[in-house]
C-alpha positions as CSV (number, residue, x, y, z in Angstrom):
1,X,86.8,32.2,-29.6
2,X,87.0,36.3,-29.5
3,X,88.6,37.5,-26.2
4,X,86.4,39.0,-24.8
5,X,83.7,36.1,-24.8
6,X,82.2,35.4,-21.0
7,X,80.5,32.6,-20.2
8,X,77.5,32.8,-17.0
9,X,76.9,29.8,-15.7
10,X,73.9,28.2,-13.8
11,X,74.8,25.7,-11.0
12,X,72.1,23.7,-10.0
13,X,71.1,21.2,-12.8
14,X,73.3,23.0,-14.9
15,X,77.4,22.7,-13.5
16,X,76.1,19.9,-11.8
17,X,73.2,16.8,-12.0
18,X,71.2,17.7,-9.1
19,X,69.5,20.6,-7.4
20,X,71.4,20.9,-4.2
21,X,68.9,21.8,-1.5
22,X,67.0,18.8,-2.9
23,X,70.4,16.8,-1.7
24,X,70.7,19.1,1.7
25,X,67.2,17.9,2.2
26,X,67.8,14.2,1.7
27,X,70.7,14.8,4.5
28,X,69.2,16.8,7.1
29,X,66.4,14.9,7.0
30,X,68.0,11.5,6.6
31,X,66.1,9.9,10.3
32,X,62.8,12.0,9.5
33,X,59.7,9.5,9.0
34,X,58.4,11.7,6.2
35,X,61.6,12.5,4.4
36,X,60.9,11.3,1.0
37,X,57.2,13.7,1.3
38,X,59.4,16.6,2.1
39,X,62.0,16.3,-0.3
40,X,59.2,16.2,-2.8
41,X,57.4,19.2,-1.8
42,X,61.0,21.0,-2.0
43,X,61.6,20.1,-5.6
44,X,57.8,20.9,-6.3
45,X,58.4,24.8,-4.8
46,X,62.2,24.4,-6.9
47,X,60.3,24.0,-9.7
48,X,57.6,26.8,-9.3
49,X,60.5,29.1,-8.3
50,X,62.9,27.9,-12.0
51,X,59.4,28.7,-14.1
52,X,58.5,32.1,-12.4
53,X,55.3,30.3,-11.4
54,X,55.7,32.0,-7.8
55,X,58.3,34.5,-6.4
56,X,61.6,33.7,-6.1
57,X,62.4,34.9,-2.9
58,X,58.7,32.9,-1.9
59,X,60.4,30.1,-3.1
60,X,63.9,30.3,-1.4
61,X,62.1,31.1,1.6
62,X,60.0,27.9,1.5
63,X,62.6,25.7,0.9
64,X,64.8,26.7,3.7
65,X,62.4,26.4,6.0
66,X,61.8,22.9,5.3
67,X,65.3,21.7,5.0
68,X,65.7,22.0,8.9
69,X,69.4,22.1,8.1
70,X,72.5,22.4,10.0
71,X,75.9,24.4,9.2
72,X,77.6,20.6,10.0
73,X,75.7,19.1,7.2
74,X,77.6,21.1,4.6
75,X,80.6,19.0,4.4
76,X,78.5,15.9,3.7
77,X,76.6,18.4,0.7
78,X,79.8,19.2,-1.0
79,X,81.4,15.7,-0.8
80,X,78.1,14.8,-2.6
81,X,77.2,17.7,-5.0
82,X,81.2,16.7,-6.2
83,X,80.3,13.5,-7.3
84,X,77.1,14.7,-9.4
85,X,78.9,17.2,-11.6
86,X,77.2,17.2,-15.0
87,X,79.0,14.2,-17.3
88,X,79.9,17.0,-20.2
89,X,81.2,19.3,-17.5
90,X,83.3,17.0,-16.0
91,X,84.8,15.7,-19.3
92,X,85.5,19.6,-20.5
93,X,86.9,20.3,-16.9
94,X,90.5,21.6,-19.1
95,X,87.9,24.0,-20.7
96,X,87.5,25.8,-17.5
97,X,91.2,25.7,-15.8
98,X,92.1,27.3,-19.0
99,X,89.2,29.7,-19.3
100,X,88.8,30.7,-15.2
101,X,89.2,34.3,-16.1
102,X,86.5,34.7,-18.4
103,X,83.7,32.1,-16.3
104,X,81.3,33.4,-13.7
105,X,78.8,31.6,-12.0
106,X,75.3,33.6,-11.0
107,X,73.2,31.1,-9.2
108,X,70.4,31.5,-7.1
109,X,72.1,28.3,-5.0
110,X,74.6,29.1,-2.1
111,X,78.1,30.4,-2.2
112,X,78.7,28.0,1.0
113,X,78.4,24.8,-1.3
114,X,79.1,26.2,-4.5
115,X,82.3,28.1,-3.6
116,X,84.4,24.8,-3.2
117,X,82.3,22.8,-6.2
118,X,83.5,25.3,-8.6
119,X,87.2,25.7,-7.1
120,X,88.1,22.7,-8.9
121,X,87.7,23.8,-12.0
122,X,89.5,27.0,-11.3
123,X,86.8,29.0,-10.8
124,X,87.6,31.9,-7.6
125,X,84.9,32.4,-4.9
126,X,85.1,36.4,-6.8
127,X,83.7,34.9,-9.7
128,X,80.7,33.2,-7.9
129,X,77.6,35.4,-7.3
130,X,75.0,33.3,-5.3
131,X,72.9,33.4,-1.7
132,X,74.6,32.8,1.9
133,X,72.9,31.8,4.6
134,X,71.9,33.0,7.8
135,X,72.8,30.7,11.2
136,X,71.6,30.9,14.9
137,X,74.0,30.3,17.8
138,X,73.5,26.4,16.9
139,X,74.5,26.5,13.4
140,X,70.5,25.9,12.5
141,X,69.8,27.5,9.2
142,X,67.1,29.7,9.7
143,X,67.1,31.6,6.7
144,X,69.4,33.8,4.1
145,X,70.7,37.0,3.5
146,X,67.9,38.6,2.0
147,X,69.9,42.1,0.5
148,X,71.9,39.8,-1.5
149,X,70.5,40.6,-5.4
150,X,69.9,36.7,-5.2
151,X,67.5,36.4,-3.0
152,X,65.2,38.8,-4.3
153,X,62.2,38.2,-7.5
154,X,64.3,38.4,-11.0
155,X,67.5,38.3,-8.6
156,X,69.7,37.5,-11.7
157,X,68.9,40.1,-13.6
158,X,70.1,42.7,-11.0
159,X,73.0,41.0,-10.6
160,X,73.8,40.9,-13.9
161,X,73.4,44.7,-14.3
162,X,75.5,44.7,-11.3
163,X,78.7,43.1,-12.7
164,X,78.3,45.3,-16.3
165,X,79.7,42.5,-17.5
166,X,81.4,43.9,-21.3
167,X,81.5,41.9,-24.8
168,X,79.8,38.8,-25.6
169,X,78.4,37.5,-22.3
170,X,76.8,33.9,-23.2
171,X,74.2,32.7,-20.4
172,X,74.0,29.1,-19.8
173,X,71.4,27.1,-17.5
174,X,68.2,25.2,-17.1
175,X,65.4,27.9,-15.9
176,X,63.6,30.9,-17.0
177,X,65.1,32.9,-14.6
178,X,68.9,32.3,-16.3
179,X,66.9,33.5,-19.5
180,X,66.1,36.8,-17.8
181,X,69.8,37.1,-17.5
182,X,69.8,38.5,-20.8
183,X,67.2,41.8,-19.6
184,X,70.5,42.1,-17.0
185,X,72.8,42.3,-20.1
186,X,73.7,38.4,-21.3
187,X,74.0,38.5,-25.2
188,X,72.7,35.4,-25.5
189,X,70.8,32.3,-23.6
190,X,71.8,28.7,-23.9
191,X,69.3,26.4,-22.6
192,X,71.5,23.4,-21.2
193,X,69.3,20.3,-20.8
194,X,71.6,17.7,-19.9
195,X,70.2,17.1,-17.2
196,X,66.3,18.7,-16.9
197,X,64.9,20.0,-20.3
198,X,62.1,22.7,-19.3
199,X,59.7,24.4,-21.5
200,X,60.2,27.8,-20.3
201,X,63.8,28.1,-20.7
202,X,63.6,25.9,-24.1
203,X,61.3,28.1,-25.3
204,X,63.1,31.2,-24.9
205,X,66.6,29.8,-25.4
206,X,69.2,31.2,-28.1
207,X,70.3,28.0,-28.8
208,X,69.5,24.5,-27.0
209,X,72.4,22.5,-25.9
210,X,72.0,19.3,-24.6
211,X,75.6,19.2,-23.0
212,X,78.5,21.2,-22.9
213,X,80.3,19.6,-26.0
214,X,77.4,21.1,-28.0
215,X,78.0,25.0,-26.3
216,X,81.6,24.6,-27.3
217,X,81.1,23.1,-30.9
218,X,78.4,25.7,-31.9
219,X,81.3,28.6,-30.9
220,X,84.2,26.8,-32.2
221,X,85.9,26.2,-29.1
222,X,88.1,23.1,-28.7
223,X,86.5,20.1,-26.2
224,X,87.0,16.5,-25.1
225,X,85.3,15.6,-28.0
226,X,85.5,17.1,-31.7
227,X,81.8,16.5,-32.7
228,X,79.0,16.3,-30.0
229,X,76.9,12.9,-29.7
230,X,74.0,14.3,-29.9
231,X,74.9,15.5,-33.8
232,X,75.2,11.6,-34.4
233,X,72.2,10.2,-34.7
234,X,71.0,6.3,-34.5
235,X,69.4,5.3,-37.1
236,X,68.1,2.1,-35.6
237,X,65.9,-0.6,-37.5
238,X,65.8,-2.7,-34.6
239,X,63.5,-3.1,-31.3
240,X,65.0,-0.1,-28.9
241,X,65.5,-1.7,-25.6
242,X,68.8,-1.7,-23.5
243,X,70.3,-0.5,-27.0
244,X,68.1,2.3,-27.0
245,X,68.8,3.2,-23.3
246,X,72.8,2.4,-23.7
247,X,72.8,5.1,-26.7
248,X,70.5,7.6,-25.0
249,X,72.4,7.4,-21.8
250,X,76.1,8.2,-24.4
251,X,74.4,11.5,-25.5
252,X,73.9,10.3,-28.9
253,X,70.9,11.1,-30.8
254,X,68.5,8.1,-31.1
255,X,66.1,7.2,-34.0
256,X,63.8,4.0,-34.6
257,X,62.8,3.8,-38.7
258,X,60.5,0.9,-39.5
259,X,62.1,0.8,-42.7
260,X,65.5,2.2,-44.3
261,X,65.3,5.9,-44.2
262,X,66.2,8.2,-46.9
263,X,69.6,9.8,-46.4
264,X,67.3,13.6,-46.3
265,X,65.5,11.9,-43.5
266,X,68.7,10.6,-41.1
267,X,71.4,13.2,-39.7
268,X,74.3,14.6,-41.1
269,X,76.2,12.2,-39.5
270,X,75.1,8.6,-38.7
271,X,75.4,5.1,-37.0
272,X,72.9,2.6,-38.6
273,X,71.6,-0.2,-36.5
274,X,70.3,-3.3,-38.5
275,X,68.7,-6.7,-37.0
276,X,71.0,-10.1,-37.6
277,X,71.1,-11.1,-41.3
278,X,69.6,-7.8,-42.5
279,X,70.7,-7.5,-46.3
280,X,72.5,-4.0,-47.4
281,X,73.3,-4.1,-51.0
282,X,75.5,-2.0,-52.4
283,X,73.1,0.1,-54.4
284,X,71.4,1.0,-50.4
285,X,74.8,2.6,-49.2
286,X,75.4,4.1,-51.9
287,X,72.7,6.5,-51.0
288,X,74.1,6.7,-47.5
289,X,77.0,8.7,-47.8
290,X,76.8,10.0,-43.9
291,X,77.0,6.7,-43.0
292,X,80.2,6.5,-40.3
293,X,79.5,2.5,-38.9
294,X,76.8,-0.2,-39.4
295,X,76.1,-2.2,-36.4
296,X,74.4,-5.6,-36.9
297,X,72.3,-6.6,-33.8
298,X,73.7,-10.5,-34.0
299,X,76.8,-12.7,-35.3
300,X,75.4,-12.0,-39.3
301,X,76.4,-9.6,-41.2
302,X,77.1,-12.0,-44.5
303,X,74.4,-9.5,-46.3
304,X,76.7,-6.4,-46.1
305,X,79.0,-5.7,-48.5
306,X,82.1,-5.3,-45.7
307,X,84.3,-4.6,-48.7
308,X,82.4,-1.8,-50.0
309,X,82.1,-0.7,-46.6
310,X,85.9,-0.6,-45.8
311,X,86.6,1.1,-49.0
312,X,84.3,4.1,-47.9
313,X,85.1,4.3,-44.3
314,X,82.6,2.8,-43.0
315,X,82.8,0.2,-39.9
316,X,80.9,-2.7,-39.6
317,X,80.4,-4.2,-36.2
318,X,78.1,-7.3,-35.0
319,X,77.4,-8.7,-32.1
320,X,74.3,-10.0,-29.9
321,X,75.6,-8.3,-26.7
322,X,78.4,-5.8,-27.4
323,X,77.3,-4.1,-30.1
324,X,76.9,-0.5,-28.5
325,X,79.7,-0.7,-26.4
326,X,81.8,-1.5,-29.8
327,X,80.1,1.1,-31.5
328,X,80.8,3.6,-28.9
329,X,84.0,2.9,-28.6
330,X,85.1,3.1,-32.3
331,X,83.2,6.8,-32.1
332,X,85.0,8.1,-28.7
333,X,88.4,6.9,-29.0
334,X,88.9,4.5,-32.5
335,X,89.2,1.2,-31.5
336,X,88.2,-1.4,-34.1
337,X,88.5,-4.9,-31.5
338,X,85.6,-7.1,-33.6
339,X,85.4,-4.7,-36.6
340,X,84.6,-6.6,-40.1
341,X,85.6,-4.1,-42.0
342,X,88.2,-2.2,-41.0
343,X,92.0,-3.0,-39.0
344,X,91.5,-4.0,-35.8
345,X,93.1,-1.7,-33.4
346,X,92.9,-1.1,-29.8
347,X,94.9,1.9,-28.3
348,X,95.3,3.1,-25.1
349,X,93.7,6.6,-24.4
350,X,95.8,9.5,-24.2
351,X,94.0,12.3,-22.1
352,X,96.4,14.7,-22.6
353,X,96.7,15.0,-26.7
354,X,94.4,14.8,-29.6
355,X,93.4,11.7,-31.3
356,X,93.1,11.7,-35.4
357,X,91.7,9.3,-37.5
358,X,92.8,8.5,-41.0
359,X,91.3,5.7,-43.2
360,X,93.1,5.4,-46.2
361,X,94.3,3.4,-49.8
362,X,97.0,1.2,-48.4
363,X,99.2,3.0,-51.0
364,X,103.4,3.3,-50.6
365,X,104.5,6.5,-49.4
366,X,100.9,7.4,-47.1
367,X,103.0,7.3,-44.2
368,X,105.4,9.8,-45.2
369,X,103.0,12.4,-46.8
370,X,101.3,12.6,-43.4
371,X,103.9,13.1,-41.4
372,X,105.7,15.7,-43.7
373,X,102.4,17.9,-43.1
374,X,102.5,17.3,-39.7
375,X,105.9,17.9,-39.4
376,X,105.7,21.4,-41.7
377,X,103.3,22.7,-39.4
378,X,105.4,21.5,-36.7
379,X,102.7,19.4,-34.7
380,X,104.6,17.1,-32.0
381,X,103.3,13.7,-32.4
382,X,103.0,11.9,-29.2
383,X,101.5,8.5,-30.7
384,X,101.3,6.9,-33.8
385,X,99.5,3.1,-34.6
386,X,99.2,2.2,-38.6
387,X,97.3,-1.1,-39.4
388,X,96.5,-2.6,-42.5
389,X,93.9,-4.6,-43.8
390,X,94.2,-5.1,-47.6
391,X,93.9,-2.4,-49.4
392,X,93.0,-0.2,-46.2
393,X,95.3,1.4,-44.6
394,X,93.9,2.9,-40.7
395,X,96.0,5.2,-39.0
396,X,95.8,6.8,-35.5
397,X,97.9,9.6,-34.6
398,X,98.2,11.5,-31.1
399,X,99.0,15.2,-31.4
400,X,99.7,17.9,-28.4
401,X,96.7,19.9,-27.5
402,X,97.9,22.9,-29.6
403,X,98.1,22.7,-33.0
404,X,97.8,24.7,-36.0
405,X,94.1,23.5,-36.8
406,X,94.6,24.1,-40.7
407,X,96.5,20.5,-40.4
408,X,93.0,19.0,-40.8
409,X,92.1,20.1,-44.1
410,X,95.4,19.1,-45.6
411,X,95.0,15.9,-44.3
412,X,91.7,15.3,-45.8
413,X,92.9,16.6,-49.0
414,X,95.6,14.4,-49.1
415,X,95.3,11.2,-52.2
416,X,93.9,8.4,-51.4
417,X,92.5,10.0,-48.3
418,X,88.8,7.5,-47.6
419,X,88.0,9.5,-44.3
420,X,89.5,11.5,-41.9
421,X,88.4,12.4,-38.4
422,X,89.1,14.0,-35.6
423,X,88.2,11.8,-31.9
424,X,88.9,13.8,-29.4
C-alpha cells in the first residue's frame, strides 16, 4: 500500500452494524408507550437524510428532536454501539492500530459516542470529524452545534475540503452523502454494504465492498483473511435453507444451480454443495478445476471419486447436520476433523501469525525443501503440523506477521506441490 494512502471512514452502518441515534432512541425511549413508532419514524428520516431525499441538516434536526435524550444515556450508547462493530472491522481491528495515522473518520454521527468507539482501534479524537451536541442545564439534548461543517446540507464535502487531505484519499461508507466526499477531494468511493446495501451509494460507488476484507484485498493490503468470502462462491445443488442462511451469514457468496454448472458459469474460486448420493465422475471435476471442497448434504459420498479428489486438492466433506460448519472451518483456519479426502487435522488457531496451507505428493525430502525456503528468506516459523494420508501429504505452517511475501510463489512452484494456500 503507497504511503501516502488515507482511508475516510463512515461510522454509522459502516465502522459499526447499527445507526446510532436509532440505538439512543431505543434507550431514551425505553418506558415510552410508542417507542417502537418512534424509533421507526427516526430510521425513516435516517434514511431520507443518507439518500439526499431531504436536507441533511432537516434531517439531524428531526431526529434529535425525537430522541428526547439525556447526556446520562450516553454511557449506556457506547457500551452498546461497542458490541455492534461491523464483523470485518472487528476481525481487521490490527489493520487499524497499525494504520491510526493514516485513518480519519467524517461522520455525520457524534463525536460524543464515536470518540471512545473508534479509540479502540487507535484512532485519536483529532482524527474524528463529526457533530456534538448541544445540552440545557439538565443534560436534555436539545439540539447540535449547528457551525460544525457537519451539520450543515453536503456537510462532508466541506469538511473534506477542510482537512486538504493530500495523496490517495479512499472514501468508505454506506450513503450518498460519503460519495459526495469525493466533490470534497476523496479519490475514490467504496460503497461498504456489510451491513445496509443502498442504491444511491451502490450506484455511484468506485468499487462495491461487501466487508472490509474485500477493501483491503482489492488494494493489496494484508487482513485477517487472505481471500474475502465473498470471492468464494457456493455453488449449491441442494434446497437453500439453514445451509443457505449459515453461508450467507459467513460472507460467502451463495449460488443455487438446478443442475451442474459450467466452470464459466461458477466463481473463480468455489465450494460445491451436492445432495446425499449425488454421483461426480471423474470426467465432471475434471472440468472443475476451481473447485477448492465438495460438501455432500448427507453420510454418502460413495459416488465421488475421493481419490481423485485428494490428488487435486480438493476436500470432500459429508454430513446431514455439520456440513457448513465443516466446510467453513476447513476455508477459515484448515481443519480437516471428518474430511474424506484429505489428512485429518485439527489445529489450534494462532491469532497472532499466518496460517499456510500446503497439499502435496507424500514424497521424501517435501519437508526439507519447504523449510529451506522458508528458512532462506528467513521467515520465523511459529507452528508447524504435517499429516499424511497415502500419497498426500497436508502441511500447515504458522509464520510471523511479516514476511517476505515472495515466499508464496516459491512454495507453489515447488515439485510435487497439489495446492497451496494462504488462510489467514
Amino acid at each position: 500500500m503507497p504511503k501516502d494512502t488515507i482511508f475516510v471512514f463512515d461510522f454509522d452502518s459502516t465502522l459499526t452494524s447499527v445507526e446510532a441515534l436509532e440505538e439512543l432512541a431505543a434507550i431514551s425511549l425505553a418506558k415510552q408507550p410508542n417507542k417502537e413508532a418512534v424509533i421507526k419514524q427516526i430510521e425513516d428520516i435516517t434514511n431520507q437524510g443518507v439518500d439526499g431525499k431531504i436536507s441533511f441538516t432537516q434531517s439531524l434536526a428531526l431526529r434529535v428532536d425525537l430522541l428526547k435524550a439525556n447526556r446520562t444515556h450516553l454511557p449506556e450508547l457506547v457500551k452498546r454501539l461497542a458490541k455492534k462493530i461491523s464483523p470485518s472491522i472487528k476481525r481487521n481491528k490490527t489493520f487499524f492500530a497499525d494504520n491510526a495515522e493514516r485513518i480519519y473518520v467524517v461522520s455525520a454521527g457524534f463525536k460524543e459516542f464515536i470518540d471512545p468507539i473508534v479509540s479502540a482501534y487507535g484512532i485519536k479524537p483529532e482524527r474524528v470529524f463529526a457533530n456534538t451536541f448541544v445540552y440545557d442545564k439538565k443534560g436534555n439534548i436539545i439540539g447540535f452545534d449547528k457551525k460544525n461543517h457537519l451539520a450543515k446540507h453536503n456537510g462532508k464535502i466541506a469538511q473534506m475540503k477542510a482537512l486538504k487531505l493530500k495523496g490517495e484519499v479512499i472514501a468508505i461508507g454506506d450513503g450518498y452523502s460519503d460519495f459526495l466526499m469525493k466533490e470534497g477531494g476523496a479519490s475514490r468511493f467504496i460503497a461498504f454494504t456489510e451491513n445496509i446495501a443502498r442504491a444511491s451509494a451502490v450506484s455511484n460507488a468506485d468499487h462495491v465492498a461487501p466487508n472490509f476484507d474485500e477493501v483491503l484485498f482489492s488494494h493489496g493490503i494484508k487482513a485477517s483473511v487472505s481471500y474475502p468470502k465473498n470471492r468464494i462462491e457456493i455453488a449449491s445443488l441442494v434446497d437453500g435453507g439453514e445451509l443457505k442462511e449459515t453461508f450467507v451469514d459467513e460472507g460467502f457468496s451463495y449460488h443455487h444451480y438446478t443442475k451442474m454448472p459450467s466452470a464459466a458459469k461458477m466463481g473463480r474460486a468455489v465450494i460445491l454443495l451436492v445432495p446425499d448420493g449425488f454421483a461426480l465422475p471423474i470426467e465432471t471435476l475434471l472440468q472443475l478445476p476451481r473447485v477448492l471442497a465438495i460438501g455432500v448434504a448427507g453420510k454418502n459420498r460413495s459416488h465421488i471419486d475421493t481419490t481423485y479428489c485428494a490428488q487435486h486438492g480438493i476436500a470432500v466433506f459429508a454430513s446431514p447436520t455439520t456440513l457448513a460448519g465443516k466446510l467453513i472451518d476447513y476455508i477459515n483456519k484448515g481443519y480437516t476433523q471428518g474430511c474424506g479426502s484429505l489428512p485429518n487435522l485439527v489445529l489450534p488457531p494462532q491469532p497472532k501469525a499466518h496460517r499456510l496451507l500446503h497439499i502435496h505428493q507424500n514424497k521424501p525430502g517435501m519437508l526439507a525443501q519447504i523449510n529451506t525456503l522458508l528458512w532462506a528468506k528467513k521467515i520465523n516459523i511459529t507452528g508447524q503440523y504435517l499429516k499424511t494420508k497415502g500419497a498426500i501429504g497436508y502441511l500447515v505452517i504458522d509464520i510471523d506477521k511479516e514476511y517476505d511475501e515472495s515466499i508464496i510463489q516459491d512454495l507453489k512452484k515447488i515439485d510435487n506441490t497439489i495446492r497451496f494456500r494462504v488462510l489467514y
